[in-house]
Residue, then its C-alpha position, 0 to 999 in steps of 0.5 A: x879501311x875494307x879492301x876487297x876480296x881480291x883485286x888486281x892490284x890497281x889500288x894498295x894500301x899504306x898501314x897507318x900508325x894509328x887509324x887504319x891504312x892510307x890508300x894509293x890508287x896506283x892506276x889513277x896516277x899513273x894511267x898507261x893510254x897512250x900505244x904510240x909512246x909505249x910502241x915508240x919506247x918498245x921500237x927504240x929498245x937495245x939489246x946487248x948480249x955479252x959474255x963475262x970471263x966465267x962464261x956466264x951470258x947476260x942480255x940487257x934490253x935498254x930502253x930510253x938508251x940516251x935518256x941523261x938522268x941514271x938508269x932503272x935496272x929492273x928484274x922480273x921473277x923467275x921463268x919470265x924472260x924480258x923478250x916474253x911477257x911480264x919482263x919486256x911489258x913492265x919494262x916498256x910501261x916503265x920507261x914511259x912512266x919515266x922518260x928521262x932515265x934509261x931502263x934496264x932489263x936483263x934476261x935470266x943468265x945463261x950458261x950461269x957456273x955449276x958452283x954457282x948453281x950449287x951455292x944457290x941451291x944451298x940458299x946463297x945467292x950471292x955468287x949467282x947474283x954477282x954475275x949482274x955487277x958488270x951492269x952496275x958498274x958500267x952503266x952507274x944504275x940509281x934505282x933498283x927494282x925487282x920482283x919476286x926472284x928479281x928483287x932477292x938478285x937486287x937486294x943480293x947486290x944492294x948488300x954488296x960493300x963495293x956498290x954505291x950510291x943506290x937512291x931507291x930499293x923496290x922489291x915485289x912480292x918477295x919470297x922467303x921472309x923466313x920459315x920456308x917449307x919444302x922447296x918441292x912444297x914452296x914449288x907446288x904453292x908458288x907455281x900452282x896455287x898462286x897461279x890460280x889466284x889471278x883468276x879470282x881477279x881476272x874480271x875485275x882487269x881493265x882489259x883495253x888496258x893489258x891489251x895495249x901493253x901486251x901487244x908488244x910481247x910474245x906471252x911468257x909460257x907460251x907452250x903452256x904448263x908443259x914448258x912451265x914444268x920444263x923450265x921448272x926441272x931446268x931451273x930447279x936450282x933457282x927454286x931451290x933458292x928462293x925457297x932457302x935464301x934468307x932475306x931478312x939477313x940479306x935486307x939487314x945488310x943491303x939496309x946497312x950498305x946503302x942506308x941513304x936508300x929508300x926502301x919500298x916494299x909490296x906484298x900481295x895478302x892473297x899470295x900462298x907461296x910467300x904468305x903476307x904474314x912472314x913479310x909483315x914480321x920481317x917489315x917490322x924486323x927491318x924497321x928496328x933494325x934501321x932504328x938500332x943503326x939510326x937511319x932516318x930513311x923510313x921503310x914504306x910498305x903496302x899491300x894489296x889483296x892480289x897473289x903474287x904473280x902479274x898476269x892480267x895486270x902488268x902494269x902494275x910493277x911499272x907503276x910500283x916503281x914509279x911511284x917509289x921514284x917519285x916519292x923519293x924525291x927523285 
Protein backbone atom coordinates (compact mmCIF):
# COMPACT_ATOMS: atom_id res chain seq x y z
CA UNK A 1 0.00 0.00 0.00
CA UNK A 2 1.82 3.32 -1.00
CA UNK A 3 2.04 6.01 1.57
CA UNK A 4 2.85 9.24 0.91
CA UNK A 5 5.81 11.09 0.88
CA UNK A 6 5.18 12.80 4.05
CA UNK A 7 2.14 13.33 6.19
CA UNK A 8 0.90 14.67 9.07
CA UNK A 9 0.37 11.76 10.72
CA UNK A 10 -3.60 11.64 10.15
CA UNK A 11 -3.55 8.39 8.67
CA UNK A 12 -1.10 5.10 10.05
CA UNK A 13 -0.47 1.92 8.52
CA UNK A 14 -0.73 -1.55 10.37
CA UNK A 15 2.12 -4.04 8.70
CA UNK A 16 0.02 -7.51 7.59
CA UNK A 17 1.40 -10.55 7.99
CA UNK A 18 1.29 -11.33 4.64
CA UNK A 19 -0.22 -8.78 1.75
CA UNK A 20 1.01 -5.37 2.72
CA UNK A 21 -0.46 -3.04 5.51
CA UNK A 22 -3.96 -2.58 7.12
CA UNK A 23 -4.83 1.43 7.21
CA UNK A 24 -6.26 3.63 10.36
CA UNK A 25 -7.36 6.88 9.54
CA UNK A 26 -6.97 8.12 13.00
CA UNK A 27 -8.41 11.62 12.14
CA UNK A 28 -11.91 10.09 10.61
CA UNK A 29 -12.16 8.32 13.70
CA UNK A 30 -11.49 10.42 16.08
CA UNK A 31 -12.49 14.23 14.69
CA UNK A 32 -11.68 17.15 17.15
CA UNK A 33 -14.56 19.85 16.10
CA UNK A 34 -16.08 20.75 18.86
CA UNK A 35 -14.13 24.24 20.95
CA UNK A 36 -16.85 24.32 23.32
CA UNK A 37 -16.13 20.46 24.74
CA UNK A 38 -12.24 20.79 24.29
CA UNK A 39 -12.75 24.73 26.06
CA UNK A 40 -15.20 23.27 28.84
CA UNK A 41 -12.36 20.11 29.52
CA UNK A 42 -9.28 22.87 29.44
CA UNK A 43 -11.64 25.23 31.90
CA UNK A 44 -12.17 22.31 34.31
CA UNK A 45 -8.47 21.20 34.64
CA UNK A 46 -6.81 20.88 38.23
CA UNK A 47 -3.47 21.63 38.81
CA UNK A 48 -1.34 19.93 41.71
CA UNK A 49 2.06 20.83 42.84
CA UNK A 50 3.49 18.80 45.61
CA UNK A 51 6.90 18.17 46.88
CA UNK A 52 8.16 14.43 47.55
CA UNK A 53 10.56 13.63 50.48
CA UNK A 54 13.62 13.85 48.39
CA UNK A 55 12.81 17.25 47.28
CA UNK A 56 11.99 16.41 43.76
CA UNK A 57 8.58 18.76 42.49
CA UNK A 58 5.72 17.26 40.58
CA UNK A 59 2.94 19.09 39.04
CA UNK A 60 -0.18 17.31 37.65
CA UNK A 61 -2.67 18.86 35.70
CA UNK A 62 -6.02 16.65 35.70
CA UNK A 63 -8.70 17.04 33.54
CA UNK A 64 -12.23 15.22 33.72
CA UNK A 65 -10.99 15.16 37.64
CA UNK A 66 -14.43 13.35 38.75
CA UNK A 67 -14.86 11.35 35.50
CA UNK A 68 -15.21 7.30 37.54
CA UNK A 69 -13.55 4.98 35.19
CA UNK A 70 -9.46 4.73 36.22
CA UNK A 71 -7.04 7.63 34.64
CA UNK A 72 -4.86 8.20 31.65
CA UNK A 73 -1.46 9.24 32.95
CA UNK A 74 -0.19 10.85 29.70
CA UNK A 75 3.63 12.20 29.23
CA UNK A 76 4.71 14.28 26.25
CA UNK A 77 8.58 14.31 25.51
CA UNK A 78 11.30 16.13 26.46
CA UNK A 79 11.32 20.24 26.56
CA UNK A 80 7.33 20.31 26.11
CA UNK A 81 5.95 21.41 29.35
CA UNK A 82 2.00 20.51 29.84
CA UNK A 83 1.00 24.62 30.61
CA UNK A 84 2.79 25.01 27.02
CA UNK A 85 2.19 23.46 23.62
CA UNK A 86 2.19 19.92 22.83
CA UNK A 87 1.78 18.55 26.49
CA UNK A 88 -1.57 20.67 27.72
CA UNK A 89 -3.07 20.16 23.96
CA UNK A 90 -2.67 16.38 23.62
CA UNK A 91 -4.01 16.16 26.82
CA UNK A 92 -7.12 18.40 26.46
CA UNK A 93 -7.98 16.62 23.19
CA UNK A 94 -7.53 13.28 25.07
CA UNK A 95 -9.87 13.99 27.85
CA UNK A 96 -12.52 14.74 25.14
CA UNK A 97 -11.93 11.60 23.37
CA UNK A 98 -12.48 9.96 26.40
CA UNK A 99 -14.92 11.68 28.99
CA UNK A 100 -15.30 9.04 31.36
CA UNK A 101 -11.67 8.61 32.51
CA UNK A 102 -9.54 11.31 34.24
CA UNK A 103 -6.44 12.34 32.32
CA UNK A 104 -3.43 12.99 33.96
CA UNK A 105 -0.52 15.02 32.75
CA UNK A 106 2.57 15.74 34.57
CA UNK A 107 5.12 18.50 33.82
CA UNK A 108 8.70 17.81 33.62
CA UNK A 109 10.15 17.43 37.64
CA UNK A 110 11.82 20.11 39.35
CA UNK A 111 14.71 20.25 41.58
CA UNK A 112 14.95 16.24 40.45
CA UNK A 113 18.31 14.69 42.95
CA UNK A 114 21.97 15.00 41.39
CA UNK A 115 22.09 11.24 41.96
CA UNK A 116 19.34 11.08 40.06
CA UNK A 117 20.58 13.10 37.18
CA UNK A 118 23.80 11.11 37.09
CA UNK A 119 22.40 7.67 37.01
CA UNK A 120 20.33 8.85 33.97
CA UNK A 121 23.16 10.64 32.38
CA UNK A 122 24.69 6.76 32.45
CA UNK A 123 21.47 5.45 30.63
CA UNK A 124 19.34 4.24 33.76
CA UNK A 125 16.44 5.94 33.98
CA UNK A 126 14.99 4.12 36.63
CA UNK A 127 15.62 6.46 39.76
CA UNK A 128 14.58 9.49 37.66
CA UNK A 129 11.45 7.73 36.85
CA UNK A 130 10.53 6.44 40.12
CA UNK A 131 9.90 10.16 41.20
CA UNK A 132 6.19 9.55 39.25
CA UNK A 133 5.25 6.62 41.44
CA UNK A 134 3.21 8.68 43.95
CA UNK A 135 0.78 9.40 41.10
CA UNK A 136 0.38 5.95 40.37
CA UNK A 137 0.11 4.68 43.39
CA UNK A 138 -2.42 7.18 44.74
CA UNK A 139 -4.37 7.83 42.05
CA UNK A 140 -5.04 3.81 40.61
CA UNK A 141 -3.76 4.82 36.68
CA UNK A 142 -4.91 2.09 33.92
CA UNK A 143 -3.34 3.24 30.72
CA UNK A 144 -0.03 4.49 30.07
CA UNK A 145 0.55 6.73 27.38
CA UNK A 146 3.76 8.35 26.22
CA UNK A 147 5.66 10.01 23.84
CA UNK A 148 9.06 10.27 23.21
CA UNK A 149 10.91 10.90 26.40
CA UNK A 150 7.58 10.54 28.14
CA UNK A 151 7.12 6.80 26.93
CA UNK A 152 11.03 5.57 28.31
CA UNK A 153 9.60 7.46 31.84
CA UNK A 154 6.09 5.11 31.31
CA UNK A 155 7.93 1.78 30.36
CA UNK A 156 10.55 2.53 33.32
CA UNK A 157 7.47 2.45 35.50
CA UNK A 158 5.74 -0.52 33.66
CA UNK A 159 8.60 -2.46 34.32
CA UNK A 160 8.36 -1.83 38.19
CA UNK A 161 7.44 -5.27 40.26
CA UNK A 162 5.35 -3.26 42.67
CA UNK A 163 3.10 -1.73 39.72
CA UNK A 164 0.08 -3.40 38.97
CA UNK A 165 -2.87 -3.78 36.87
CA UNK A 166 -1.71 -1.67 33.90
CA UNK A 167 -4.44 -2.43 30.82
CA UNK A 168 -2.67 -0.53 28.18
CA UNK A 169 0.98 0.54 27.26
CA UNK A 170 1.21 3.32 24.33
CA UNK A 171 4.68 4.62 23.31
CA UNK A 172 5.33 7.20 20.47
CA UNK A 173 7.99 7.85 18.57
CA UNK A 174 10.50 6.41 21.00
CA UNK A 175 13.98 6.83 21.11
CA UNK A 176 17.11 4.57 21.67
CA UNK A 177 15.75 1.18 20.22
CA UNK A 178 19.44 0.22 20.14
CA UNK A 179 23.02 1.36 18.41
CA UNK A 180 22.84 5.11 19.42
CA UNK A 181 25.42 7.30 18.37
CA UNK A 182 26.99 10.43 19.96
CA UNK A 183 24.51 12.15 22.57
CA UNK A 184 25.98 15.37 21.01
CA UNK A 185 25.00 13.69 17.56
CA UNK A 186 21.72 12.06 19.00
CA UNK A 187 21.23 16.18 20.30
CA UNK A 188 21.85 17.48 16.73
CA UNK A 189 19.50 14.77 14.91
CA UNK A 190 16.86 14.80 17.18
CA UNK A 191 16.72 18.45 17.89
CA UNK A 192 17.72 20.00 14.65
CA UNK A 193 17.01 17.84 11.84
CA UNK A 194 13.85 16.31 12.93
CA UNK A 195 12.81 19.61 13.66
CA UNK A 196 12.87 20.60 9.97
CA UNK A 197 10.92 17.38 9.00
CA UNK A 198 7.65 18.87 9.94
CA UNK A 199 8.09 21.32 7.18
CA UNK A 200 7.80 19.07 4.82
CA UNK A 201 4.17 18.19 5.86
CA UNK A 202 3.13 21.41 7.10
CA UNK A 203 0.78 22.00 4.03
CA UNK A 204 -0.80 19.05 4.21
CA UNK A 205 -2.11 20.08 8.16
CA UNK A 206 -5.76 20.92 8.33
CA UNK A 207 -5.22 24.25 10.01
CA UNK A 208 -8.87 24.98 11.33
CA UNK A 209 -8.14 22.01 13.15
CA UNK A 210 -4.76 23.10 15.17
CA UNK A 211 -6.02 26.05 15.49
CA UNK A 212 -8.90 24.88 17.68
CA UNK A 213 -6.78 23.03 19.87
CA UNK A 214 -3.91 25.44 20.31
CA UNK A 215 -5.97 28.24 21.47
CA UNK A 216 -5.75 26.78 24.60
CA UNK A 217 -1.81 27.15 25.26
CA UNK A 218 1.01 29.22 25.14
CA UNK A 219 3.24 27.83 22.25
CA UNK A 220 6.02 25.57 23.86
CA UNK A 221 9.54 27.35 22.92
CA UNK A 222 7.97 30.32 23.01
CA UNK A 223 11.38 32.32 23.09
CA UNK A 224 12.54 30.27 20.17
CA UNK A 225 15.80 28.55 19.20
CA UNK A 226 17.65 30.30 22.02
CA UNK A 227 15.62 29.06 24.73
CA UNK A 228 15.33 25.62 23.07
CA UNK A 229 19.31 25.77 23.29
CA UNK A 230 18.90 26.98 26.78
CA UNK A 231 16.56 24.30 27.97
CA UNK A 232 18.83 21.77 26.09
CA UNK A 233 22.56 22.99 28.18
CA UNK A 234 19.89 22.86 31.43
CA UNK A 235 18.73 19.64 30.78
CA UNK A 236 21.66 17.85 28.94
CA UNK A 237 21.26 15.05 31.25
CA UNK A 238 17.77 13.91 30.13
CA UNK A 239 19.44 13.65 26.28
CA UNK A 240 22.33 12.26 27.49
CA UNK A 241 19.74 9.53 28.65
CA UNK A 242 17.50 9.18 26.07
CA UNK A 243 20.42 8.74 23.77
CA UNK A 244 22.16 5.80 26.35
CA UNK A 245 18.69 4.32 27.80
CA UNK A 246 18.22 0.72 26.49
CA UNK A 247 14.72 0.18 25.70
CA UNK A 248 14.67 -2.93 24.30
CA UNK A 249 15.64 -4.50 28.04
CA UNK A 250 13.55 -1.92 29.65
CA UNK A 251 10.32 -3.22 27.33
CA UNK A 252 11.45 -6.93 27.84
CA UNK A 253 10.70 -6.30 31.68
CA UNK A 254 7.87 -4.01 31.47
CA UNK A 255 6.42 -6.95 28.96
CA UNK A 256 7.07 -9.69 31.56
CA UNK A 257 5.59 -7.32 34.50
CA UNK A 258 2.37 -6.63 33.03
CA UNK A 259 1.80 -9.18 30.67
CA UNK A 260 -1.95 -8.71 30.88
CA UNK A 261 -0.87 -5.29 28.92
CA UNK A 262 -1.74 -4.26 25.60
CA UNK A 263 1.22 -2.80 24.15
CA UNK A 264 1.11 -0.37 21.32
CA UNK A 265 3.64 1.22 19.43
CA UNK A 266 3.90 4.28 16.84
CA UNK A 267 6.84 5.32 14.85
CA UNK A 268 7.12 7.92 12.48
CA UNK A 269 9.43 6.36 9.24
CA UNK A 270 10.42 9.90 8.46
CA UNK A 271 12.12 10.42 12.06
CA UNK A 272 16.22 10.78 12.02
CA UNK A 273 16.84 10.62 15.47
CA UNK A 274 15.38 7.70 16.33
CA UNK A 275 15.23 6.02 12.84
CA UNK A 276 12.38 3.58 11.97
CA UNK A 277 14.64 0.67 11.43
CA UNK A 278 15.89 0.19 14.96
CA UNK A 279 12.33 0.12 15.96
CA UNK A 280 11.24 -2.35 13.61
CA UNK A 281 13.89 -4.76 14.89
CA UNK A 282 13.24 -4.21 18.68
CA UNK A 283 8.93 -4.77 17.41
CA UNK A 284 10.38 -7.91 16.24
CA UNK A 285 12.49 -8.67 19.07
CA UNK A 286 9.78 -7.71 21.66
CA UNK A 287 7.22 -10.13 19.70
CA UNK A 288 9.60 -13.42 20.28
CA UNK A 289 10.34 -12.23 23.45
CA UNK A 290 6.42 -12.47 24.51
CA UNK A 291 6.09 -15.72 22.44
CA UNK A 292 9.16 -17.37 24.82
CA UNK A 293 7.05 -16.07 27.89
CA UNK A 294 3.90 -17.36 26.29
CA UNK A 295 1.64 -14.13 26.35
CA UNK A 296 -1.14 -14.03 24.12
CA UNK A 297 -1.43 -10.13 24.19
CA UNK A 298 -0.07 -9.47 20.56
CA UNK A 299 2.17 -6.13 20.36
CA UNK A 300 0.33 -3.72 17.47
CA UNK A 301 2.58 -1.59 15.85
CA UNK A 302 2.00 1.14 12.97
CA UNK A 303 3.89 3.58 11.31
CA UNK A 304 3.19 6.76 9.51
CA UNK A 305 5.38 8.76 7.22
CA UNK A 306 5.62 11.82 9.66
CA UNK A 307 9.19 12.63 11.78
CA UNK A 308 9.22 12.33 15.36
CA UNK A 309 7.77 15.62 16.73
CA UNK A 310 3.87 16.76 16.87
CA UNK A 311 4.11 20.31 15.85
CA UNK A 312 1.41 21.35 13.36
CA UNK A 313 -0.52 18.36 14.22
CA UNK A 314 -1.48 17.69 17.72
CA UNK A 315 -3.73 15.70 17.75
CA UNK A 316 -2.38 13.14 16.96
CA UNK A 317 -0.97 11.69 20.36
CA UNK A 318 -4.68 12.24 21.53
CA UNK A 319 -5.90 10.10 19.11
CA UNK A 320 -3.13 7.38 19.40
CA UNK A 321 -4.40 6.84 22.64
CA UNK A 322 -7.57 6.51 21.93
CA UNK A 323 -7.73 4.24 19.56
CA UNK A 324 -5.40 1.98 21.83
CA UNK A 325 -8.13 2.23 24.28
CA UNK A 326 -10.67 1.46 22.68
CA UNK A 327 -9.17 -1.41 20.62
CA UNK A 328 -8.23 -3.01 23.75
CA UNK A 329 -11.49 -3.44 24.70
CA UNK A 330 -11.54 -0.90 27.43
Amino acid sequence: MNQPEFSPGYVWFEPANNDGCAKVDLQSLYPISDPEALQDAWNKKNTVISELPNGTVTTVTTFNKDAGERPILWLPGWGVSNLEGGGSSVATVLATLNPNRPVMAVEELANVPERHKQRASKGDMSLYASNYMNILENCGVEVLSGHSRGGIILAELAKRSDVADISVINLMDMPRARGYHTTTGFGFRIGLLDNLVQKKYADQVSLSEEEIINSFGEIAFSGGPKEALGRARDQWWIIRAMAKSGLQDILEEAIKQQPLASLYIWHGNKSIGAPVSATRHLVGDLRRYSAKLGIKNPLRYFESSTGHYTVGHTARCGRQTAFSIEQSGL
